[in-house]
PDB file with SEQRES, HELIX, SHEET and CRYST1 records, atoms N, CA, C and O in Angstrom:
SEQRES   1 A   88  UNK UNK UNK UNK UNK UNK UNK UNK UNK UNK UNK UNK UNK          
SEQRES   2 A   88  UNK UNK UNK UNK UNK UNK UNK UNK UNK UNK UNK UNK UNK          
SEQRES   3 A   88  UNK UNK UNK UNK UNK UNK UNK UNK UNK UNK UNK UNK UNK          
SEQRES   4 A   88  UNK UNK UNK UNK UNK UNK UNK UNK UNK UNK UNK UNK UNK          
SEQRES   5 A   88  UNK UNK UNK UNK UNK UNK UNK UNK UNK UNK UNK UNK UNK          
SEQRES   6 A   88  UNK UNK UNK UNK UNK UNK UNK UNK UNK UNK UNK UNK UNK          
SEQRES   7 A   88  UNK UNK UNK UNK UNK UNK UNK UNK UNK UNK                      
HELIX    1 AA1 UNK A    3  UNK A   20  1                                  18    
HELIX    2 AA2 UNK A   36  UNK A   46  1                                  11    
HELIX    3 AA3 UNK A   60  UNK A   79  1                                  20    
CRYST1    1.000    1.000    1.000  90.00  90.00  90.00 P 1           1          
ATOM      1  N   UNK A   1      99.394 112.688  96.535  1.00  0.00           N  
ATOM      2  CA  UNK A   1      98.964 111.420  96.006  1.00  0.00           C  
ATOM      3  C   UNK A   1      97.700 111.003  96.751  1.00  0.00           C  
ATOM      4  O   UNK A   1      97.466 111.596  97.804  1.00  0.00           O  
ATOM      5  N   UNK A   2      96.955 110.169  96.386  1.00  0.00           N  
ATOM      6  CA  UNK A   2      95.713 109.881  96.717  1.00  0.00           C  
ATOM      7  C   UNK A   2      95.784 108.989  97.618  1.00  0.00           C  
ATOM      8  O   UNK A   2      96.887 108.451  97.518  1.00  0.00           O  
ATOM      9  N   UNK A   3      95.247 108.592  98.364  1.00  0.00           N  
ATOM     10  CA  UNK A   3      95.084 107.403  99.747  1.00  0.00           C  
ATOM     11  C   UNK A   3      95.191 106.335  99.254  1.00  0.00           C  
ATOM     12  O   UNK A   3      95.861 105.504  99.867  1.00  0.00           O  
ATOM     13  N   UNK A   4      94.579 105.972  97.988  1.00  0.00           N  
ATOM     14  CA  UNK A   4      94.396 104.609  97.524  1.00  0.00           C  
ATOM     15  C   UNK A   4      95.925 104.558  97.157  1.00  0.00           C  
ATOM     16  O   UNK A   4      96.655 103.832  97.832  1.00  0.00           O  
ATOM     17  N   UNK A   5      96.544 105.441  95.914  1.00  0.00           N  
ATOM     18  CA  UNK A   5      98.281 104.838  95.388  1.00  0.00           C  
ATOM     19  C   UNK A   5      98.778 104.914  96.647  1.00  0.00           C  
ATOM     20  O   UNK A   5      99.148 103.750  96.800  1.00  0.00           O  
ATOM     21  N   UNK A   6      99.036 105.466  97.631  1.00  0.00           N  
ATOM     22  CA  UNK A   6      99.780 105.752  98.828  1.00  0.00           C  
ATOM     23  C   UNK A   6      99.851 104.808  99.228  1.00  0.00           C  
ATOM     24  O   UNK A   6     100.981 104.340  99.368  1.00  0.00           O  
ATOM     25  N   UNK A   7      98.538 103.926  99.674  1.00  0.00           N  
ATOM     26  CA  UNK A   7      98.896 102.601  99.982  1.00  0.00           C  
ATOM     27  C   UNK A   7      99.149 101.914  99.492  1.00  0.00           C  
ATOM     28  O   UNK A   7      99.720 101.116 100.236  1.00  0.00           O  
ATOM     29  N   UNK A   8      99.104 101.381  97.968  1.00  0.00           N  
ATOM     30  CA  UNK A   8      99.192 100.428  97.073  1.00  0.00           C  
ATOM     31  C   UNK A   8     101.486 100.229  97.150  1.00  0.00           C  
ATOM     32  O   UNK A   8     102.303  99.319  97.293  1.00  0.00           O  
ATOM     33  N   UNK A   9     101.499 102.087  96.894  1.00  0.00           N  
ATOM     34  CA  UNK A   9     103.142 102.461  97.676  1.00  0.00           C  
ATOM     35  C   UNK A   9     103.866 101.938  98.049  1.00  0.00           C  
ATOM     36  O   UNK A   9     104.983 101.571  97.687  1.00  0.00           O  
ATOM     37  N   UNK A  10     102.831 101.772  99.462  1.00  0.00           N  
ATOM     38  CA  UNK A  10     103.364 101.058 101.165  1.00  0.00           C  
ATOM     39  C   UNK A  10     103.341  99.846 100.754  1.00  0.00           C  
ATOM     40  O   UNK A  10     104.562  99.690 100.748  1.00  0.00           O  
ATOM     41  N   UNK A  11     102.816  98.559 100.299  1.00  0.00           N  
ATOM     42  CA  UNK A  11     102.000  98.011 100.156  1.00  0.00           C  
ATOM     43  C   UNK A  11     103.831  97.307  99.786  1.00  0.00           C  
ATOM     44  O   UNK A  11     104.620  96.611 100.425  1.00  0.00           O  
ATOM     45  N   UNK A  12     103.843  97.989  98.387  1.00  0.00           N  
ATOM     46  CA  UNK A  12     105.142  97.643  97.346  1.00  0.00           C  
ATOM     47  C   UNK A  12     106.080  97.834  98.318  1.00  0.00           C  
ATOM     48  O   UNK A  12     106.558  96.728  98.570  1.00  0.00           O  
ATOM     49  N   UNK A  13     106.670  98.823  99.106  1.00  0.00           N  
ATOM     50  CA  UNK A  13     107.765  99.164 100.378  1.00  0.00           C  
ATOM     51  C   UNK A  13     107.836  98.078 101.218  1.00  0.00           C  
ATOM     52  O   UNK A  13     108.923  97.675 101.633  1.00  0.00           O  
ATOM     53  N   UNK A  14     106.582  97.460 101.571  1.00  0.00           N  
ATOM     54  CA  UNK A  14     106.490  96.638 102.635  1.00  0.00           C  
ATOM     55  C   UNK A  14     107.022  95.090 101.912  1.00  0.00           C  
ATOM     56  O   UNK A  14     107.532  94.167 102.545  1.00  0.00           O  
ATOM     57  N   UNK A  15     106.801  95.108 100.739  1.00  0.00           N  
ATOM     58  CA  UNK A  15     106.964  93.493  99.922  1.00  0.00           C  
ATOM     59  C   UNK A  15     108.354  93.773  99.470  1.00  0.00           C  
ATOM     60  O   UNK A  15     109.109  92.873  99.104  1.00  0.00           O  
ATOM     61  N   UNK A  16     108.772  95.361  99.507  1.00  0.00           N  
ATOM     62  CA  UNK A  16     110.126  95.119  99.356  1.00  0.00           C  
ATOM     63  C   UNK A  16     111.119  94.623 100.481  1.00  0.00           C  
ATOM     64  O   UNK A  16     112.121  93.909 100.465  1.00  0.00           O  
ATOM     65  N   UNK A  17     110.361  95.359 101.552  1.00  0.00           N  
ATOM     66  CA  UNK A  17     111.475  94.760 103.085  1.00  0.00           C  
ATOM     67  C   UNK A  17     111.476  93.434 102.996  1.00  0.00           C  
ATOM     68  O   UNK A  17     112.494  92.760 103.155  1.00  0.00           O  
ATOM     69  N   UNK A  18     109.879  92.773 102.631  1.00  0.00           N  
ATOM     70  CA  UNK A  18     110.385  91.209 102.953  1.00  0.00           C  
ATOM     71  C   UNK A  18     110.911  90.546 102.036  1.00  0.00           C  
ATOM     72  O   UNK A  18     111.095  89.359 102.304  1.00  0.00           O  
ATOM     73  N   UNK A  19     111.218  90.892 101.050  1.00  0.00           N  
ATOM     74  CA  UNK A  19     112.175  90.394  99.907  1.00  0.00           C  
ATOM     75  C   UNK A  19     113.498  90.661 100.399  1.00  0.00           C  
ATOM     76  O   UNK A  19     114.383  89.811 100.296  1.00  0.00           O  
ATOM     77  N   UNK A  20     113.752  92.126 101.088  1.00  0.00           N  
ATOM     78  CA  UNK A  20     115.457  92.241 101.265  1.00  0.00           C  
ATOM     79  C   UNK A  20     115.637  91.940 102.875  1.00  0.00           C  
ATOM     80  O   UNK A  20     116.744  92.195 103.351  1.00  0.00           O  
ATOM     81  N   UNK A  21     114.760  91.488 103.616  1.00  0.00           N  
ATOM     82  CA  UNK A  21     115.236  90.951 104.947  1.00  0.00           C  
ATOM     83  C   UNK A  21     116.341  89.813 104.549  1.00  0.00           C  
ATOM     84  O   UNK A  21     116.392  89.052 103.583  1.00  0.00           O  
ATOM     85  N   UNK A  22     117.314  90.019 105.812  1.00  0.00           N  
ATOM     86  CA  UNK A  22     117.971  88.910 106.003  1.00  0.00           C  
ATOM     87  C   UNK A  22     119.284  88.864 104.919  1.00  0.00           C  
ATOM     88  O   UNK A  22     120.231  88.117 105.164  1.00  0.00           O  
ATOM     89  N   UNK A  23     119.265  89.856 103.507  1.00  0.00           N  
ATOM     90  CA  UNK A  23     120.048  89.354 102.648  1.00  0.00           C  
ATOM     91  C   UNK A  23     120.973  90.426 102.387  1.00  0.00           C  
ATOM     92  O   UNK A  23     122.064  90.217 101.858  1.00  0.00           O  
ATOM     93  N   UNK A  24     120.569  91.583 102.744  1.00  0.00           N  
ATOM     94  CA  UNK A  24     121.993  92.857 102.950  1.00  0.00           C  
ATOM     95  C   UNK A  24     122.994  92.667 103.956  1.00  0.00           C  
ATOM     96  O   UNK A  24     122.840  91.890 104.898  1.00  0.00           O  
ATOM     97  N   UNK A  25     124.170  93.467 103.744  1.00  0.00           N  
ATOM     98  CA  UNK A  25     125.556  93.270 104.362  1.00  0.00           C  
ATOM     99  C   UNK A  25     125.404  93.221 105.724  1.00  0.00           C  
ATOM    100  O   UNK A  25     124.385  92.543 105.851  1.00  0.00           O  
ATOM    101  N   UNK A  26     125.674  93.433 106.502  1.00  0.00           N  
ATOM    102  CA  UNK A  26     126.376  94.444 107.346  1.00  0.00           C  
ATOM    103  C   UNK A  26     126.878  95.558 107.526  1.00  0.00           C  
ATOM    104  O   UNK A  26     127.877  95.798 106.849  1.00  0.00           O  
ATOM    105  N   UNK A  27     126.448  96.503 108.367  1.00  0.00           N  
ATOM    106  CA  UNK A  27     126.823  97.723 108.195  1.00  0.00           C  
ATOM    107  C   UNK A  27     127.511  97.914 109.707  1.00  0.00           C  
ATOM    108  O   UNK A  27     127.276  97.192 110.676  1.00  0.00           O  
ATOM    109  N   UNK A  28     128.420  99.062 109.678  1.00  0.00           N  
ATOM    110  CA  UNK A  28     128.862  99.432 111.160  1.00  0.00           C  
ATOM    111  C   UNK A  28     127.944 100.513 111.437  1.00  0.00           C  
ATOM    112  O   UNK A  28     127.676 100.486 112.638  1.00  0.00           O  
ATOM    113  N   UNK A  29     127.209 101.672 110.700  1.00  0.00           N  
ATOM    114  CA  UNK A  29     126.133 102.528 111.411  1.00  0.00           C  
ATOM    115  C   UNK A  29     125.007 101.539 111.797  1.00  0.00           C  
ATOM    116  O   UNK A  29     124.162 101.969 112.582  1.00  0.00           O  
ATOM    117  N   UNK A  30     124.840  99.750 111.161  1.00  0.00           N  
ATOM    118  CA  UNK A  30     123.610  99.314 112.058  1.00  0.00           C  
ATOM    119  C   UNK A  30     123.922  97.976 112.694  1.00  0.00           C  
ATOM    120  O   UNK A  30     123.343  96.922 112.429  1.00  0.00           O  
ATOM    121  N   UNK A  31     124.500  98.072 113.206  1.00  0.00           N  
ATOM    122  CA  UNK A  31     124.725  97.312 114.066  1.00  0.00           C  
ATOM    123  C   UNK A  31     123.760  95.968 114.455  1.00  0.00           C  
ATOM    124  O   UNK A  31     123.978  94.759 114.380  1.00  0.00           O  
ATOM    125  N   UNK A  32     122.508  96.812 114.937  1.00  0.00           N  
ATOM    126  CA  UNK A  32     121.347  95.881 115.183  1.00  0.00           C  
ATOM    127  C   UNK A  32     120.366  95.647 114.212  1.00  0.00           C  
ATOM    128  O   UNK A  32     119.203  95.475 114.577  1.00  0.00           O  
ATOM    129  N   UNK A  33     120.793  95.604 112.545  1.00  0.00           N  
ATOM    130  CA  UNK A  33     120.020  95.602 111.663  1.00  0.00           C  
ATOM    131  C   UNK A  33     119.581  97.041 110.927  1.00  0.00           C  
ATOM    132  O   UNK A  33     119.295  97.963 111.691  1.00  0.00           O  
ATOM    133  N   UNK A  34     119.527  97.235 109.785  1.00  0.00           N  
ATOM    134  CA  UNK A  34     118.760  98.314 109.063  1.00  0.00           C  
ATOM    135  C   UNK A  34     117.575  98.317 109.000  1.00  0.00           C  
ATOM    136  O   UNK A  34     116.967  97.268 108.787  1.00  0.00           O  
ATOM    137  N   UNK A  35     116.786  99.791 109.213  1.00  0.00           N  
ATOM    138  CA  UNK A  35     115.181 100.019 109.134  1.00  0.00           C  
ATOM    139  C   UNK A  35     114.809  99.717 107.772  1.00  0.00           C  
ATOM    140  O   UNK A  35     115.204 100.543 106.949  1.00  0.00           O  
ATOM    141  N   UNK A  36     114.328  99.004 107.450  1.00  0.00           N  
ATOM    142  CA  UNK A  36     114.420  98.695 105.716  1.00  0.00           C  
ATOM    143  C   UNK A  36     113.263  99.401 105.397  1.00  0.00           C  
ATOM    144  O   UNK A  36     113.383 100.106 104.395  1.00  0.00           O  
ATOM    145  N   UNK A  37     111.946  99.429 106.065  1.00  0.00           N  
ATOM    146  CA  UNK A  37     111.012 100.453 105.212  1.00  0.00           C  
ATOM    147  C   UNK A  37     111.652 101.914 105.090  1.00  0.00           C  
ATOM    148  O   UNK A  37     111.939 102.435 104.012  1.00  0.00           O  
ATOM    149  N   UNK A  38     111.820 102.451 106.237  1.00  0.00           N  
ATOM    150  CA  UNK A  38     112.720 103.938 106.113  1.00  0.00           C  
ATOM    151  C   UNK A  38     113.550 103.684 104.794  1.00  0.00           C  
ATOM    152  O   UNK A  38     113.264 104.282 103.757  1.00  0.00           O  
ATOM    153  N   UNK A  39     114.513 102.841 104.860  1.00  0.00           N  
ATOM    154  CA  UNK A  39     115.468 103.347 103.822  1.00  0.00           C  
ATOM    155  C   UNK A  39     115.257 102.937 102.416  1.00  0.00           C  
ATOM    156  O   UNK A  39     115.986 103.361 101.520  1.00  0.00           O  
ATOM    157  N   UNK A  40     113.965 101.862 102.133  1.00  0.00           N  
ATOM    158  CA  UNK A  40     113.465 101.947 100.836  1.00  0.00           C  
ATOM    159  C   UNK A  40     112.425 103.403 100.313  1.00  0.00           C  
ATOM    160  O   UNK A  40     112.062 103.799  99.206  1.00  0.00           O  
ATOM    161  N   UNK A  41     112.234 103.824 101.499  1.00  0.00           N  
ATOM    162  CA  UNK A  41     111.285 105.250 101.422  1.00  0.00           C  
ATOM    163  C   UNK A  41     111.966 106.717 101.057  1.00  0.00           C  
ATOM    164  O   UNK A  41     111.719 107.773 100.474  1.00  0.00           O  
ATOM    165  N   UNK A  42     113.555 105.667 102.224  1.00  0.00           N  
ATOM    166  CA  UNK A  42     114.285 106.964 101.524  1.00  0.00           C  
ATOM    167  C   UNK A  42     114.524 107.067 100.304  1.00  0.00           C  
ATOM    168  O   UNK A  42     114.205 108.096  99.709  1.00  0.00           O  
ATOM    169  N   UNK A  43     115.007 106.247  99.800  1.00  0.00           N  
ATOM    170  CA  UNK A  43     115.554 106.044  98.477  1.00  0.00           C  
ATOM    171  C   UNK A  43     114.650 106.513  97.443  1.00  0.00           C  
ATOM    172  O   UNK A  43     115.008 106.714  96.282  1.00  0.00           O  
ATOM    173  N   UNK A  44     113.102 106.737  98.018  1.00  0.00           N  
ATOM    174  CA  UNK A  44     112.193 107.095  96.530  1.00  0.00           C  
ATOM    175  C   UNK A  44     112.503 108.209  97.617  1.00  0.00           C  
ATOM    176  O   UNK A  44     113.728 108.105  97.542  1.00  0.00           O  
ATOM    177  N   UNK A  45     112.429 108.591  97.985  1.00  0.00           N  
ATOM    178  CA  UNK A  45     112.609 110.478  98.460  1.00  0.00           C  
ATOM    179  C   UNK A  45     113.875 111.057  97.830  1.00  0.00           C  
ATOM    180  O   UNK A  45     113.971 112.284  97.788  1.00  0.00           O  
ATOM    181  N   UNK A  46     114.877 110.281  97.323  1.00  0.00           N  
ATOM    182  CA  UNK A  46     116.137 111.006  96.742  1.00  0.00           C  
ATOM    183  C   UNK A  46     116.138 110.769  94.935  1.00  0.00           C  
ATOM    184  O   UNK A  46     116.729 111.363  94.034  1.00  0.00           O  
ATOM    185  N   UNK A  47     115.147 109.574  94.946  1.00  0.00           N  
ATOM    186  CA  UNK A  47     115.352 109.561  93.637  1.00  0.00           C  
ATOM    187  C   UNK A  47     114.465 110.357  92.756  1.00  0.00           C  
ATOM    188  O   UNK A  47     114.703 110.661  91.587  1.00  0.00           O  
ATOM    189  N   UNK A  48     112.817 110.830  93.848  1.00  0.00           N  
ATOM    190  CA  UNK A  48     112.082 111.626  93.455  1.00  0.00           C  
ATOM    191  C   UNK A  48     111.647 112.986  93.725  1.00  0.00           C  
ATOM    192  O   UNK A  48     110.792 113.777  93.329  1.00  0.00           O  
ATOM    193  N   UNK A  49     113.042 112.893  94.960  1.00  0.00           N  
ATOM    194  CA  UNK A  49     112.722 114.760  95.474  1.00  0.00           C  
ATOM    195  C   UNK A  49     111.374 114.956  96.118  1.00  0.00           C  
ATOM    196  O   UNK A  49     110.668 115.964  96.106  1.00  0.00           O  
ATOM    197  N   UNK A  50     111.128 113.607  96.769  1.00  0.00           N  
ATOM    198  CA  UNK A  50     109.318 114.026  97.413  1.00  0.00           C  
ATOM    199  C   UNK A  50     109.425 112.464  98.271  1.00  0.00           C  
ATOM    200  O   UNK A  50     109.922 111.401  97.898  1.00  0.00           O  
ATOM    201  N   UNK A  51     108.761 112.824  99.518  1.00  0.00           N  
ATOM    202  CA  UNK A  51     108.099 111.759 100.073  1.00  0.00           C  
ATOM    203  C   UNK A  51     107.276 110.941  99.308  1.00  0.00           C  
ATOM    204  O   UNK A  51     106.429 111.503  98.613  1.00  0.00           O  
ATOM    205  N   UNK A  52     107.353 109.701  99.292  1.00  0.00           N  
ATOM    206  CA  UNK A  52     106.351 108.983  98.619  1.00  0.00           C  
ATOM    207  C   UNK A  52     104.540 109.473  98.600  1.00  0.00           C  
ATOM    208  O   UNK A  52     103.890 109.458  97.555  1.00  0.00           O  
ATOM    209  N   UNK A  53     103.957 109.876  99.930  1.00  0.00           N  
ATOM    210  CA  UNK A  53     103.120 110.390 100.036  1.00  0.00           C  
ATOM    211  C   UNK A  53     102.706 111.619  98.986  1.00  0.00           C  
ATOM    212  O   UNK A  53     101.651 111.729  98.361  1.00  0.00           O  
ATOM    213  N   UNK A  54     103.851 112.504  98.984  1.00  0.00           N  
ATOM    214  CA  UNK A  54     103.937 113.592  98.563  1.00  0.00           C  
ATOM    215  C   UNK A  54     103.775 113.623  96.710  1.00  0.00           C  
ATOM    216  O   UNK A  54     103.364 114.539  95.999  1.00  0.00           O  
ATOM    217  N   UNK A  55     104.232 112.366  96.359  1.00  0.00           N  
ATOM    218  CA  UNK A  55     104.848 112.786  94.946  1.00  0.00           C  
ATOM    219  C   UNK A  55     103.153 112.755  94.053  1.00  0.00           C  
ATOM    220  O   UNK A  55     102.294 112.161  94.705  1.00  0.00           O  
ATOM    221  N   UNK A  56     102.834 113.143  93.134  1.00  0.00           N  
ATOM    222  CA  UNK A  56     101.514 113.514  92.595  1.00  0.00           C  
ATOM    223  C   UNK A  56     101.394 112.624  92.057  1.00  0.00           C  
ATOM    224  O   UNK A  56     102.435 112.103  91.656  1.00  0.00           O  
ATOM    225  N   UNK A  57     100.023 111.914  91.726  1.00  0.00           N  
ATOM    226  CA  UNK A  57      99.608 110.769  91.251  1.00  0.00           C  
ATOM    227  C   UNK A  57      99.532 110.524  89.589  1.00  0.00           C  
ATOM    228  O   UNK A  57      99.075 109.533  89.019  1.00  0.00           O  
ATOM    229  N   UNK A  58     100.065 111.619  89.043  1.00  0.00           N  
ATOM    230  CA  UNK A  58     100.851 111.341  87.755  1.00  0.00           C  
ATOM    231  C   UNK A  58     102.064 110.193  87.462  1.00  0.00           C  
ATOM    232  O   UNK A  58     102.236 109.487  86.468  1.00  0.00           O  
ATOM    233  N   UNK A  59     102.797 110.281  88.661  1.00  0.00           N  
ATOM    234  CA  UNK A  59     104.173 110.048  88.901  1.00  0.00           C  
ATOM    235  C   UNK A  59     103.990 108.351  89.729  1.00  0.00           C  
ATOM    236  O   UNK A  59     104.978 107.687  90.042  1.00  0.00           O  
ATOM    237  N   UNK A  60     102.856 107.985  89.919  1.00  0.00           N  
ATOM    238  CA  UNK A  60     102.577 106.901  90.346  1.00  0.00           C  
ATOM    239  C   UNK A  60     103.443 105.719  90.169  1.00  0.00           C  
ATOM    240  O   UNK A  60     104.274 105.232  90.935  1.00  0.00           O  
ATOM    241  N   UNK A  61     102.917 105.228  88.526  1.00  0.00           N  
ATOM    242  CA  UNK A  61     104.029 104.623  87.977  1.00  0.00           C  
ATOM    243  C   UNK A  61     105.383 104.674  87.717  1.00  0.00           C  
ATOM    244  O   UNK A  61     105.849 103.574  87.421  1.00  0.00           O  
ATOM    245  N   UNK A  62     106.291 105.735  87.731  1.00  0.00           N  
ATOM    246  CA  UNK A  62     107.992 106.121  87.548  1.00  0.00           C  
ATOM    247  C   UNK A  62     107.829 105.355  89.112  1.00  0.00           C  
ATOM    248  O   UNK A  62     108.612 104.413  89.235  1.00  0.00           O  
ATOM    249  N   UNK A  63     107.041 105.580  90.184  1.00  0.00           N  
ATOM    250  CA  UNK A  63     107.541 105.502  91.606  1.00  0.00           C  
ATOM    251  C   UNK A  63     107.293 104.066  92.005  1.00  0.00           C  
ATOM    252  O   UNK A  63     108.064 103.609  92.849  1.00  0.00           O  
ATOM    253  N   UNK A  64     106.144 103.117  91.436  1.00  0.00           N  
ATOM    254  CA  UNK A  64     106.245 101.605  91.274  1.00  0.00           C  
ATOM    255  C   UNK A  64     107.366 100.802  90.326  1.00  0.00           C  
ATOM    256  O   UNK A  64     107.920  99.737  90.597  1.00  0.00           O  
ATOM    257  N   UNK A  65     107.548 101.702  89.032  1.00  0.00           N  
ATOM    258  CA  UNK A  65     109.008 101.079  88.336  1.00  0.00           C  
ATOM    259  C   UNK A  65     109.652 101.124  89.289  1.00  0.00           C  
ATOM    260  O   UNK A  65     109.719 100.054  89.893  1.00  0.00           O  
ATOM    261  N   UNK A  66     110.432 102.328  89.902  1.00  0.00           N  
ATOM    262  CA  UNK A  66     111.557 102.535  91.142  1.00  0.00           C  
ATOM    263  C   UNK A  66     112.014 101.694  91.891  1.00  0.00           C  
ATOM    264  O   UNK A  66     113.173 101.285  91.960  1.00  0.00           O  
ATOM    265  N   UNK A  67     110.686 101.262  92.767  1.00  0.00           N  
ATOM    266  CA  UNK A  67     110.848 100.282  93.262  1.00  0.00           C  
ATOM    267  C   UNK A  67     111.162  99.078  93.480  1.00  0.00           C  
ATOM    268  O   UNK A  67     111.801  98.573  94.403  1.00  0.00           O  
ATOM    269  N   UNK A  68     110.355  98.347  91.984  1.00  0.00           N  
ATOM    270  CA  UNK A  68     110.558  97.343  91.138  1.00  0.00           C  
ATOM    271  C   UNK A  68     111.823  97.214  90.991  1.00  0.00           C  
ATOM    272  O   UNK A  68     112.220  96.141  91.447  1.00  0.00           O  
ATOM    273  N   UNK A  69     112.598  97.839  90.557  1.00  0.00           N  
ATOM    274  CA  UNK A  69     114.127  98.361  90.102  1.00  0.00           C  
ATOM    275  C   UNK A  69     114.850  98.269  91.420  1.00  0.00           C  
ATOM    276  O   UNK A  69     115.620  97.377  91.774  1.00  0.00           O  
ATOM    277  N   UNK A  70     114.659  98.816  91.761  1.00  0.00           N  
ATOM    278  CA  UNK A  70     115.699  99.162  93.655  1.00  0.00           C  
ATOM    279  C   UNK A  70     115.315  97.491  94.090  1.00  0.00           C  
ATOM    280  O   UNK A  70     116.296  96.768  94.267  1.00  0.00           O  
ATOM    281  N   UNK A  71     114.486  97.115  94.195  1.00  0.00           N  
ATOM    282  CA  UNK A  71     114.547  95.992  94.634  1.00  0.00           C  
ATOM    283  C   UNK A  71     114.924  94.923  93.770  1.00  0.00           C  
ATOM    284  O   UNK A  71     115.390  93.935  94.337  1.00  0.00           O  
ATOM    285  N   UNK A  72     114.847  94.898  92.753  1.00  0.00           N  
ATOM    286  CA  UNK A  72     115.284  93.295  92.100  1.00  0.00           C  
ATOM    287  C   UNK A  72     116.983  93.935  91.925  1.00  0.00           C  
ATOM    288  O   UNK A  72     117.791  93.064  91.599  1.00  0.00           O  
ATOM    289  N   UNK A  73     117.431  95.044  92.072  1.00  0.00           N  
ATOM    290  CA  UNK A  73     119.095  95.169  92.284  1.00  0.00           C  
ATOM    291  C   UNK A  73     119.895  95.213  93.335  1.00  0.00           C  
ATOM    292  O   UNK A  73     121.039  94.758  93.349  1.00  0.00           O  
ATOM    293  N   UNK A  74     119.437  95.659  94.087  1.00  0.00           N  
ATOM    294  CA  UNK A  74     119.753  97.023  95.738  1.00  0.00           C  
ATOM    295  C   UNK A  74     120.654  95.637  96.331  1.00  0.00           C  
ATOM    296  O   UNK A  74     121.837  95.789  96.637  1.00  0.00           O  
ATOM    297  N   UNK A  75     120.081  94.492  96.440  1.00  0.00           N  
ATOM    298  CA  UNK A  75     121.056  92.786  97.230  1.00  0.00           C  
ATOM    299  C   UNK A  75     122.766  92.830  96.451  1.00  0.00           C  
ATOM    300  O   UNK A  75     123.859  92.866  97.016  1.00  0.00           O  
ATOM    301  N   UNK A  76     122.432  92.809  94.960  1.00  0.00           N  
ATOM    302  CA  UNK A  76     123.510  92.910  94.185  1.00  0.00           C  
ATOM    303  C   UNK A  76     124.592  93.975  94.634  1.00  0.00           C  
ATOM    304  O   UNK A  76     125.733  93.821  95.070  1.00  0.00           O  
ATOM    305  N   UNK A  77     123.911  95.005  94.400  1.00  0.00           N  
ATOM    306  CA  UNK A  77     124.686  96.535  94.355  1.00  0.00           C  
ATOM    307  C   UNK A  77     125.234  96.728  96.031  1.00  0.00           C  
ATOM    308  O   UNK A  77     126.362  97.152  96.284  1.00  0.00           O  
ATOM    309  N   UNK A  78     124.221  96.336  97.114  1.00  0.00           N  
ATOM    310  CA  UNK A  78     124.841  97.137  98.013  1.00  0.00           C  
ATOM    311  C   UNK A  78     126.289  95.907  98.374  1.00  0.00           C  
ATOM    312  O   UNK A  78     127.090  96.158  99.274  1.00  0.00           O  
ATOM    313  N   UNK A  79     126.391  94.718  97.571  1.00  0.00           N  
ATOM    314  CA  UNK A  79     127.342  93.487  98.419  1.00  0.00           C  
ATOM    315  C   UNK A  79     129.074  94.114  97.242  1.00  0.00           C  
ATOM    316  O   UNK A  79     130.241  93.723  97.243  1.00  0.00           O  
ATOM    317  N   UNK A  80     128.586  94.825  96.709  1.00  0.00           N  
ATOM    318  CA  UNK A  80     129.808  95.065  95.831  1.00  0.00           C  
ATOM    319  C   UNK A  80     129.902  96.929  95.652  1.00  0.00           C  
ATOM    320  O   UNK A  80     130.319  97.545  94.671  1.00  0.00           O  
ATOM    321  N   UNK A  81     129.574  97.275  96.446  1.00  0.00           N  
ATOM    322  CA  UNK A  81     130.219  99.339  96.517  1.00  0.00           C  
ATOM    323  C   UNK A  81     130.625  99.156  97.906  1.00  0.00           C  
ATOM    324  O   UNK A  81     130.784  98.148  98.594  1.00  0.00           O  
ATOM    325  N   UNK A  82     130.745 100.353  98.122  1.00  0.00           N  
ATOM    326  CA  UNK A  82     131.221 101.089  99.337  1.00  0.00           C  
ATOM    327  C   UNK A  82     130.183 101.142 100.525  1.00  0.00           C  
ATOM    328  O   UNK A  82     129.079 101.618 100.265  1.00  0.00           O  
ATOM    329  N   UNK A  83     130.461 100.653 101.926  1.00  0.00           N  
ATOM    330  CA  UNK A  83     129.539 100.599 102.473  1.00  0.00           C  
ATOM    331  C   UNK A  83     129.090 101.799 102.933  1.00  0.00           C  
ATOM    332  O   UNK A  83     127.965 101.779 103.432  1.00  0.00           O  
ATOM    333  N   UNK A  84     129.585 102.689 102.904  1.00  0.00           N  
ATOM    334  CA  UNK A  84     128.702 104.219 102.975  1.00  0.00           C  
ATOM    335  C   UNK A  84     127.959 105.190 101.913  1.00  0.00           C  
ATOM    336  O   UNK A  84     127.753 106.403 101.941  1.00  0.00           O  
ATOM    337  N   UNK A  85     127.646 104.222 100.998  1.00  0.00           N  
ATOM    338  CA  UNK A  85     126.544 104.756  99.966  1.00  0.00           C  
ATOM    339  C   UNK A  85     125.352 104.343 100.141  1.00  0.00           C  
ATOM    340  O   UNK A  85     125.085 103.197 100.506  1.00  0.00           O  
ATOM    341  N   UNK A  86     124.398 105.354  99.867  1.00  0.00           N  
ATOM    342  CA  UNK A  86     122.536 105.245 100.787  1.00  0.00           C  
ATOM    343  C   UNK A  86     122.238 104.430  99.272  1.00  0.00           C  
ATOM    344  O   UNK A  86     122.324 103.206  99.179  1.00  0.00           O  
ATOM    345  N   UNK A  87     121.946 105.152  98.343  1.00  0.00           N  
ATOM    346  CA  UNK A  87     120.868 104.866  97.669  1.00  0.00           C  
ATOM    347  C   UNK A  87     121.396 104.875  96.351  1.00  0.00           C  
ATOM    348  O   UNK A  87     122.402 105.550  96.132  1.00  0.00           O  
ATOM    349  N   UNK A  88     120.690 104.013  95.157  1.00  0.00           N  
ATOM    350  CA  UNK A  88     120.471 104.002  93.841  1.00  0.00           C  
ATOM    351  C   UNK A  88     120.120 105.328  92.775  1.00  0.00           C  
ATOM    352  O   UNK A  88     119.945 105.124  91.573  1.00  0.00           O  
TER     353      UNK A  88                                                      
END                                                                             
C-alpha cells in the first residue's frame, strides 16, 4: 500500500481507539487495559490475511469499510460473546 492510504489507515485505527477507549469490558488477559491500536490492526490482519501496511491499494476501501464496521459494532459485540474471542 502506498504511504499516503497507510496513513489515512492509521489515521482511521487511531479515531477508532478513541472512539472505543474507556467503553470495552474487562478482560482477565488485560488486566491493565487493552492495546487498542494493536488489536484494531489485528483484526484487519485476520479479516484481510495482511498487515494493514501490506494489503494492496486496490483493497483500500474493503479495509476503510472494515473498520467503519468493527468500530460502530465491536462495543456491542464484545459486551455480549465470550470473553475469549479476538475479532469480528
Amino acid at each position: 500500500m502506498n504511504e499516503e492510504n497507510a496513513n489515512k489507515l492509521w489515521k482511521m485505527v487511531q479515531d477508532s481507539v478513541d472512539y472505543l477507549q474507556g467503553q470495552l469490558p474487562n478482560h482477565r488477559n488485560h488486566p491493565k487495559s487493552r492495546k487498542l491500536c494493536a488489536y484494531v490492526a489485528l483484526c484487519v490482519k485476520y479479516k484481510l490475511n495482511n498487515y494493514y501496511k501490506d494489503i494492496k491499494d486496490e483493497k483500500f476501501i474493503e479495509v476503510l469499510d472494515y473498520i467503519k464496521f468493527f468500530k460502530k459494532i465491536l462495543v456491542k459485540l464484545l459486551n455480549c460473546i465470550k470473553p475469549n474471542s479476538l475479532c469480528i
